[in-house]
C-alpha positions, 0 to 999 in steps of 0.5 A: 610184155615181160614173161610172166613166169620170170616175174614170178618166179623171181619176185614175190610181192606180198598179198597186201602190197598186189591188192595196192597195186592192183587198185592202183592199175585199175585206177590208171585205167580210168585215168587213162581212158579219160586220157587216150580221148583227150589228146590219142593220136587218131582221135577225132578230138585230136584230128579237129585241132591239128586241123584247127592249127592249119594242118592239111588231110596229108598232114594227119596222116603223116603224123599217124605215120610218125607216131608208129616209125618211132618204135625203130627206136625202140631197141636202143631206148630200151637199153637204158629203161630195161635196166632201171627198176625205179618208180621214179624213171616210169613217172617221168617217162611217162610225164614227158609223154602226156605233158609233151602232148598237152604242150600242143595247145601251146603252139598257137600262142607261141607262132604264127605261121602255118609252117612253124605251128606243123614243125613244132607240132611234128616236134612236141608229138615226136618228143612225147612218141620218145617218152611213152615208148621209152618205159613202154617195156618196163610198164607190161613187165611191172603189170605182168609181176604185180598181177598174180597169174591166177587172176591175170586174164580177169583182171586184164580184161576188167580194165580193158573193159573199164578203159574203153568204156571210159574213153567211150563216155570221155569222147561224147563229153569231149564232143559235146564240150566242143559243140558248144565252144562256139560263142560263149563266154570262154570263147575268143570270138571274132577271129578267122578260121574259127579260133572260137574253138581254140577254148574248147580243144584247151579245156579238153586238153588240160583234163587230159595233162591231169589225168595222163600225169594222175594216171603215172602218179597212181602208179607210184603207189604199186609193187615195181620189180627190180632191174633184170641183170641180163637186160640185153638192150639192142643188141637183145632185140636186134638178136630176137628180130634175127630169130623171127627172120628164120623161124618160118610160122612167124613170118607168116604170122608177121606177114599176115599181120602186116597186111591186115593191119596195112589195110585197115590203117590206111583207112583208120586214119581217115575216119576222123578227117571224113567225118569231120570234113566231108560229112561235117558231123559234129564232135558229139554225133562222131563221138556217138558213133565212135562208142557204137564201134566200142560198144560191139568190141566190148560185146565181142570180145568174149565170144572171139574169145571162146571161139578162138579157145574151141576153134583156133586163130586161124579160122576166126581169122578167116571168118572176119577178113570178108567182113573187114572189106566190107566195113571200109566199101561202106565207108564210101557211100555216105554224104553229108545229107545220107550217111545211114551206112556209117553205123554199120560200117562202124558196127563191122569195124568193132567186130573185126578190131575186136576178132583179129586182136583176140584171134592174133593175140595167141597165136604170137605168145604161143610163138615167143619163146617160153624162157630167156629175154622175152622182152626183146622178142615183143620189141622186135615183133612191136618194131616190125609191125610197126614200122610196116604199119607206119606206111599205111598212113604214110601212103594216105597222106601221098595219096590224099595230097595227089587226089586233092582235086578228085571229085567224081559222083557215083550212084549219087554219092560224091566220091573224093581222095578219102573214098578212093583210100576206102577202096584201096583198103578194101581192095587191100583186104585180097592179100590177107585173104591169101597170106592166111592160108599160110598161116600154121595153127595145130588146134585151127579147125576149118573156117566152114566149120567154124561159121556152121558153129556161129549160126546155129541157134540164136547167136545174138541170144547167146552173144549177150548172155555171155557177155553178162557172165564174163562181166558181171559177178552178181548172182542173179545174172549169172543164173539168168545169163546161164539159163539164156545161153542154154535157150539160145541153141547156140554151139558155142555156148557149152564151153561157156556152160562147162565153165560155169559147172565150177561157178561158186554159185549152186544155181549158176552150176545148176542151170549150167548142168541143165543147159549142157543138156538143153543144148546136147553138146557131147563135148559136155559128156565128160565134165557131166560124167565128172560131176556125177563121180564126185560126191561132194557135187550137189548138181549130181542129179542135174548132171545125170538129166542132162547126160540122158539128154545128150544120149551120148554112148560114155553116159549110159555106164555112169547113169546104169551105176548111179541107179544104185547111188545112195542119193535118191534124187541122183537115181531119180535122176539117172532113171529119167536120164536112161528113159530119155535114151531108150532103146531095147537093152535100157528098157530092159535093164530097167524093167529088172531094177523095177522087178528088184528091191522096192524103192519107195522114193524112185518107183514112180518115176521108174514106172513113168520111164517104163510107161513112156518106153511102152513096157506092158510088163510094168502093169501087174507090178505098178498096180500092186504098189499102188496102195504105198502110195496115199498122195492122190497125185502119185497114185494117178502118175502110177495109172497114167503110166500104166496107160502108157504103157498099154498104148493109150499115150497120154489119153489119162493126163488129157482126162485128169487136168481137165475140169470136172465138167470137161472131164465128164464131157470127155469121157461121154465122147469115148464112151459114144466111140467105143460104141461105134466102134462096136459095130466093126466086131458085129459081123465076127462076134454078134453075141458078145456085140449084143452084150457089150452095146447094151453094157456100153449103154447102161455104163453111160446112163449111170456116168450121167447119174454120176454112179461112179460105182455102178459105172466102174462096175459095168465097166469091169464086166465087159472087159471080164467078158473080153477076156473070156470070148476071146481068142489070145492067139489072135488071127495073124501079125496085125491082127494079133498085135491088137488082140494083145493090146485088147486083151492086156488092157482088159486084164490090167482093168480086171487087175485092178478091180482084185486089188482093189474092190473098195475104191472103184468110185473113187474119179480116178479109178473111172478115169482109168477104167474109161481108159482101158476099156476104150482102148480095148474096144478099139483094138478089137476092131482092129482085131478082127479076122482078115484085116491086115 
């Protein structure tokens, strides 16, 4: 825990020397894993031995309770391991420490008597305690040197990773290893008290003395930094605990800390003795257990880790206190014949363990002063909660002993001394919640906020996605893990995304752009408009979509600038970016780029954008450059959007897709329509009502002949006569509205036939003439006098 920057400014380890490090640290990791499982104060393993020897509930809590009052030693131990810088002094601290573990399983061989087998063990853990917290110090400042600071967090977090998996997987196998040392061929069978067991807990406990010592030997292998000159030693520590004493933000920390921890360590050490005694779960079915809680951390890890980066400690914190006591009131009701409330008292615990360290974490680096003996500032703050924490389980094994005849039945449920400890630390949980309160935090937003963040969209969705994109490093789940954040809907899934704009991967940074847009996050405005700036960005394009999407205000003068930008696919881009935005001034801005220079490649879309915006003046300058254009598909994008652009809405797309006998059916339908709509203009217009019903039926019979060509023909003279009997005036505000639509749709088919005589048989030029007549035909009787 030294301070990273006096290790690197003082020390420089070469490129080659790191990477042995760094593979040598990750194999401890392992190692260790394997190790924590085997012989970790805590663990169900360990608890089922100490049970084993003749040890009562009180007894383990009370050995919890040593394993963290050792830390008062602390201060003085490390007088003397702060000022050795050799390899040889971490191994054989750390040898003391696994091999007086291990020796455990030697206190049965050794006495007989219950009360020699607890001092011995009290005595072998105590011994061990020493060793591991003698080297404790200079261990997190030889991992701080040799991890380069670049890679620290991803590196930490990988074997923190790799760790807790390995444990996961250690504790099943260690569990089955001990369900079946029963009987066996290893087995010592016939003694009292089950010693048939005492086979498994030795096997297992060897594993653990050679990996535990393999892990140290590994460690010989990496870059060790040299003793520090001004290793203060007690004195260093006892004069940072004075300094934490009178810096008023770190006592509420501490304060906070202390409680929250009190409350869950009065519970945790119960776990293992009520599952293996009052539920009289076997190793593997606990162990299984176990992994749920580990698997929920491992998963929850980088969404406290984002939340905690966006929103502050402070209301994450907030946000899991409630579901902290819930965790330990559901750890009450169980019993040997119904305990379904485990995995989820299991799945609460994984969540608030994993929260509160990542959401604590910061908040005490960022308390711990920057330059001097760091060192002694992470020793007083370790002793001090420590030696608070130390009461938890000291309490419960007070109060286990006191409550050992308690047995009462609630709801069914038998509640004895280990359920009345789950609901003393829940009841404990009160106090948190008001010490946090006090708690200072400049960035901390509220915890409202907070939680309105976390249940927006889908934050499952998003929880996974993003656990794949901080752990794994293939390109194919990075694309797909980006692409899911961004359907998820969640929040918090655009600093995540933002992150992922610098991935090294093109399709990551592409479906990174594309989700800030899915997702309309204004905190992504900036980074989008960054990458828009920056020419050497190949998701420029994508950045400009995305930035019309979130319709954010700083976005519109990078998109009006980037219409002019050499890359077409970036104008392209910003075209449908700004049609996305809307509005009376865009619409106009871009009806003047399409009156500007034409632009072969961006026409198309400008006219679509145009079409959607509803700019009738885009139809004389759409037709005209329809020849340009010899794909058949462009051409009709070009009259859809002119369709559009006239009112018909998305009539000419619906017509287009359809098969040929759908489309022929369709347009029969409207041309029936058109002629009942006729009908409503007979009173007002009999003369030109006469006329264009018997044009009207002359253009359905030759459709039906598919006379394509005559069909267009027909279809131009009515919208001619249209035109011509017409007033352009119109009759009052609807009226003349429709009468402006009637007439604009007439004049673009009348168009249409000038610029282009020779191709009215062409399937789509009918399609478009169905089109604008019909919709002429229908604001006509809209149009009429006196309708408002």
């Amino acid at each position: 825990m030294a301070d990273p920057q006096e290790g690197t400014d003082s020390i420089h380890v070469p490129p080659a020397q790191t990477v042995k490090g760094l593979r040598a640290m990750m194999m401890t990791g392992w190692l260790w894993g394997i190790w924590s499982s085997a012989s970790g104060i805590g663990t169900a393993i360990f608890t089922g031995y100490v049970l084993w020897l003749g040890a009562t509930q009180p007894d383990v809590f009370y050995l919890t309770c040593l394993a963290y009052l050792v830390c008062l030693f602390q201060p003085f131990i490390v007088t003397y391991t702060k000022r050795t810088a050799r390899r040889l002094t971490v191994f054989l601290g750390g040898f003391f420490e696994v091999f007086f573990r291990f020796s455990i399983i030697g206190i049965p061989l050794l006495f007989d008597g219950i009360p020699q087998r607890l001092g011995a063990l009290y005595l072998l853990i105590l011994l061990g305690l020493i060793g591991g917290y003698a080297i404790s110090p200079l261990l997190s400042d030889w991992l701080a040197v040799t991890i380069p600071e670049s890679q620290r967090a991803r590196f930490l977090s990988r074997r923190t990773l790799v760790t807790t998996l390995v444990a996961g997987v250690s504790a099943y196998v260690f569990g089955k290893v001990m369900d079946g040392f029963h009987v066996g061929p290893f087995s010592w069978a016939g003694y009292a008290n089950g010693p048939e067991r005492y086979s498994g807990f030795a096997w297992i406990f060897v594993v653990g003395l050679v990996t535990g010592v393999g892990g140290y030997a590994l460690l010989l292998r990496a870059p060790l930094p040299p003793a520090r000159a001004d290793a203060g030693g007690g004195r260093g520590t006892l004069n940072a605990l004075a300094n934490i004493v009178r810096h008023r933000p770190f006592l509420h920390l501490l304060a906070f800390s202390i409680v929250w921890q009190f409350a869950m360590g009065l519970a945790g050490t119960a776990y293992p003795i009520f599952m293996l005694e009052t539920l009289k779960l076997d190793y593997s079915t606990i162990a299984i257990y176990g992994n749920l809680s580990i698997i929920v951390q491992l998963v929850s890890y980088p969404l406290f880790g984002n939340l905690v980066s966006r929103f502050g400690s402070k209301p994450v914190m907030q946000m899991l206190l409630l579901p902290g006591a819930a965790a330990q009131l559901l750890w009450v009701f169980n019993s040997p014949s119904d305990h379904a409330l485990l995995p989820v008292a299991m799945v609460l615990n994984g969540v608030f363990s994993a929260g509160m360290t990542t959401a604590t974490s910061p908040l005490v680096l960022e308390m711990i002063p920057r330059r001097g003996d760091r060192v002694s500032y992470f020793v007083a703050w370790s002793m001090s909660v420590n030696s608070f924490y130390a009461l938890a389980p000291l309490l419960g094994g007070v109060l286990t002993s006191r409550l050992a005849d308690f047995h009462q039945v609630w709801w069914g449920y038998p509640i004895g001394s280990l359920q009345v400890i789950f609901l003393i630390s829940a009841a404990a949980f009160i106090l948190p919640v008001l010490l946090v309160t006090r708690v200072e935090e400049r960035k901390a937003q509220s915890a409202g906020w907070l939680i309105t963040q976390v249940g927006s969209g889908n934050p499952v969705t998003y929880l996974y996605n993003s656990f794949v994109m901080n752990i794994f490093s293939g390109e194919t789940q990075r694309v797909k893990a980006a692409a899911g954040m961004a359907l998820s809907g969640s929040r918090m899934a655009a600093e995540d995304l933002i992150h992922a704009l610098s991935d090294l991967s093109p399709e990551v940074r592409r479906k990174a752009a594309e989700g800030l847009g899915m997702l309309g996050s204004e905190e992504a405005v900036a980074p989008l408009i960054s990458q828009m700036a920056d020419r050497d960005s190949d998701i420029r394009a994508e950045a400009a979509e995305a930035l019309g999407k979130i319709r954010h205000p700083l976005g519109l003068d990078a998109l009006l600038d980037a219409l002019h930008d050499e890359d077409s696919r970036v104008r392209i881009s910003a075209i449908r970016a700004l049609g996305e935005t809307g509005g009376q001034g865009i619409r106009e801005h871009l009806y003047e780029h399409l009156c500007g220079p034409f632009d072969r490649q961006t026409f198309p879309t400008l006219v679509d954008v145009l079409g959607r915006l509803g700019e009738v003046r885009l139809v004389r300058p759409a037709l005209e450059h329809l020849p340009e254009y010899r794909s058949p598909v462009i051409r009709a994008q070009l009259l859809n959007a002119v369709c559009r652009a006239l009112g018909a809405e998305d009539t000419f797309y619906r017509l287009a897709i359809l098969e040929e006998q759908e489309q022929v059916g369709r347009v029969d339908e409207m041309l029936q329509k058109a002629h009942r709509d006729l009908q409503a203009i007979r009173e007002w217009q009999p003369r030109f009502f006469e006329a264009a019903a018997s044009a009207l039926k002359e253009i359905r019979q030759n459709y039906e002949q598919a006379q394509y060509e005559a069909t267009y023909r027909g279809m131009v003279a009515v919208a001619s006569r249209i035109v011509a009997e017409t007033d352009p005036a119109g009759k009052g505000g609807e009226a003349s509205d429709a009468m402006t639509i009637a007439r604009g749709a007439a004049g673009a088919l009348l168009l249409h036939a000038d610029l282009f005589p020779s191709e009215s048989g062409d399937q789509d030029e009918v399609l478009f003439a169905s089109v604008c007549l019909c919709l002429c035909i229908s604001a006509l009787k809209d149009a009429r006098p006196g309708k408002v």
